[in-house]
N, C-alpha and C positions, 0 to 999 in steps of 0.2 A: 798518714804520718810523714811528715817532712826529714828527709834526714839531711844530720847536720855532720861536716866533715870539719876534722883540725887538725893544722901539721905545722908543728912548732919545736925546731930544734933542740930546747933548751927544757927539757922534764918538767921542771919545776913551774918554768911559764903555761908547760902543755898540762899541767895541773890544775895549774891555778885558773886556766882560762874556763877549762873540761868544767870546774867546779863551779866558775859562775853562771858558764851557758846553762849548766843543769838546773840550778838556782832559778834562773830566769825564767825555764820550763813552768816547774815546778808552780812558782808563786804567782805565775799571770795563765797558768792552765794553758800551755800555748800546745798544737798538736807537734811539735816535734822530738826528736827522739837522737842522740850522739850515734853516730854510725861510726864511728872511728875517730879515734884520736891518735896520732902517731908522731912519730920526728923521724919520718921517714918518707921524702915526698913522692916517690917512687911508689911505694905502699900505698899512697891514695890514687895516686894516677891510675894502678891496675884496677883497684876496686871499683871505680866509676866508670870505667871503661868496660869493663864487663856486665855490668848491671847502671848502665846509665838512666838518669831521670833526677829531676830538678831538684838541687839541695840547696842548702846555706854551706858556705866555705868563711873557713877563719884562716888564713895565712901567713903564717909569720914573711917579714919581706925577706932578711936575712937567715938562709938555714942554712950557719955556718959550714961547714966540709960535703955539703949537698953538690950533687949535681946540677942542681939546678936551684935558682932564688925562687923564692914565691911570686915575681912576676912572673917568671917563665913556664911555673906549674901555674898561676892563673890563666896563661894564654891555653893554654889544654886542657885545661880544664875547662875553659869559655867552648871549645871545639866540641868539644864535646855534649855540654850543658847550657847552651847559648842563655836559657832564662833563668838558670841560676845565680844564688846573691853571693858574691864575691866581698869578703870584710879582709883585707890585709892588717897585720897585725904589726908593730915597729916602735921600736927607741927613736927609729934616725926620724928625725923630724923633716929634712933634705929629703927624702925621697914624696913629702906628698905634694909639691908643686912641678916636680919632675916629671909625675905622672897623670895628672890633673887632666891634662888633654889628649888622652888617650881615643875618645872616641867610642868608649868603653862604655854597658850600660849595667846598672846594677850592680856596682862596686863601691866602697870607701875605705877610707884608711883610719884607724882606730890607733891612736897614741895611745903606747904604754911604757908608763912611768919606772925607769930601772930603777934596783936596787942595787945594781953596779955602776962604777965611773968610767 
């Protein structure tokens, strides 16, 4: 079973996403399984670091009053998990050719459409 990590500031978005990765599970019989969902990127960092081995990551880029953005928890997360898949999550449209040339392997950036202006 693959597990899958989410860390998204904003509840509602770490709901809604939680709800469709399970969806996804569910309906294509896929082997993996939510290991954590949190808005707490610290809280997933310890988790994987303790018990590392190859996930799916959902990221939100901006985790408002975080210590760290979700590119900075994908760089440590990568150190850790080199062949795991990295999905950042984002309204800003501006951060996906920012990051484009990273160098980076097994990542993409996932538009989501706000309900706020």
């Amino acid at each position: 079973m693959i597990p899958i990590y989410l860390c998204e500031d904003q509840r509602e978005f770490l709901d809604e996403i939680t709800q469709l990765v399970e969806k996804i599970a569910i309906i294509n019989d896929f082997h993996f399984k939510i290991k954590l969902a949190t808005q707490n990127p610290g809280e997933l960092y310890e988790i994987i670091k303790e018990s590392p081995q190859q996930g799916i990551y959902f990221l939100d880029v901006d985790l408002g009053k975080s210590a760290m953005n979700g590119f900075e928890l994908g760089k440590k997360i990568r150190a850790i998990d080199p062949r795991g898949f990295i999905i950042y999550v984002t309204t800003h449209m501006n951060f996906c050719p920012k990051h484009s040339n990273t160098g980076w392997r097994h990542w993409t950036i996932l538009l989501r459409m706000s309900q706020k202006s």
